[in-house]
C-alpha positions, 0 to 999 in steps of 0.5 A: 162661565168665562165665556157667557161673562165675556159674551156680557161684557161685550153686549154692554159695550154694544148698547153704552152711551158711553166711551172710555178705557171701560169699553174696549169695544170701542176705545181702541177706535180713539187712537185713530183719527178717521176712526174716532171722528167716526164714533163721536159722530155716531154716540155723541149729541152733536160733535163737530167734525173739527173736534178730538176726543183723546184716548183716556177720556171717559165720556158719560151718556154721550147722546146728551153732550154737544162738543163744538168745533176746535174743542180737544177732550183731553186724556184724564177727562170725565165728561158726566151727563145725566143718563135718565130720561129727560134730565140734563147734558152738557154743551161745550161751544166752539173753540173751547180749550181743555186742559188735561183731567177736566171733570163736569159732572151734571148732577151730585149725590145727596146727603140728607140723611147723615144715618145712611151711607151715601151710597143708599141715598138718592142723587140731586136732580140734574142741571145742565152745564154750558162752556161758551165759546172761547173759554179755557178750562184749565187741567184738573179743573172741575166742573159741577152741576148747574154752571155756566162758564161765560165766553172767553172766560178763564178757569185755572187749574185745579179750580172747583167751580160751582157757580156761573162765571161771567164772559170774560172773567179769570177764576182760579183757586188762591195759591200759597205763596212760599217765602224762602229763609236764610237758615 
């Protein structure tokens, strides 16, 4: 049983448009340079030979995603393209920086009938999503289906961003503001 399970698992990784901790056939490959650039040259859309995919990360449907030059993919990141034929991917241009834990994701589930569990209904048609140059995404920022992060723009941790940034505009989630008091 052990065996025909491993002999699976190992066919799955094989064949995966995917990289992350989830297949450890190719994973180990992230914690050496030479190794890495090798693997993301081969499973990704476009990959910039001065681009880093850091160990940790989980990238999904690798062939729709292009990463440019001097972009790092941190450790925590989930990168989610769409894995059906003909729907959307993901395009991070040049010098884009990444925080820690950023999340995009192409598409989202769809909630149309409150009676059935989420898990029974369809998901919503993907939309592209497109980081321009020079922008900083901070860490645990998500990123949802449809956007368009604008060149040189700035989003803060912990942002949920939904809709288009315009280039070179700061969007971060409002903080509270503690007041200390004499006891």
């Amino acid at each position: 049983m052990f065996i025909r399970e491993l002999i699976e698992r190992i066919s799955f990784w094989r064949r995966a448009d995917r990289i992350g901790p989830d297949i450890l056939l190719t994973h180990w490959k992230l914690y050496f340079p030479s190794l890495a650039r090798s693997l993301c040259l081969k499973k990704f859309k476009c990959f910039d030979v001065d681009a880093e995919l850091r160990p940790g990360s989980h990238i999904i449907s690798c062939s729709k995603i292009s990463i440019g030059k001097r972009v790092i993919i941190r450790p925590g990141s989930v990168l989610m393209a769409d894995p059906r034929e003909g729907e959307h991917g993901i395009t991070i241009e040049d010098d884009v920086m990444l925080g820690h834990g950023v999340h995009m994701y192409v598409n989202s589930h769809a909630f149309h009938d409150p009676s059935k569990p989420i898990i029974d209904q369809e998901t919503y048609q993907s939309r592209p999503i497109v980081i321009k140059r020079g922008a900083w995404i901070g860490a645990n920022a998500v990123i949802l289906s449809g956007v368009e992060i604008g060149e040189n723009s700035v989003i803060g941790a912990g942002s949920v961003i939904s809709k288009n940034v315009p280039a070179r505009s700061l969007v971060a989630p409002a903080t509270v503001r503690l007041v200390e008091r004499p006891l």
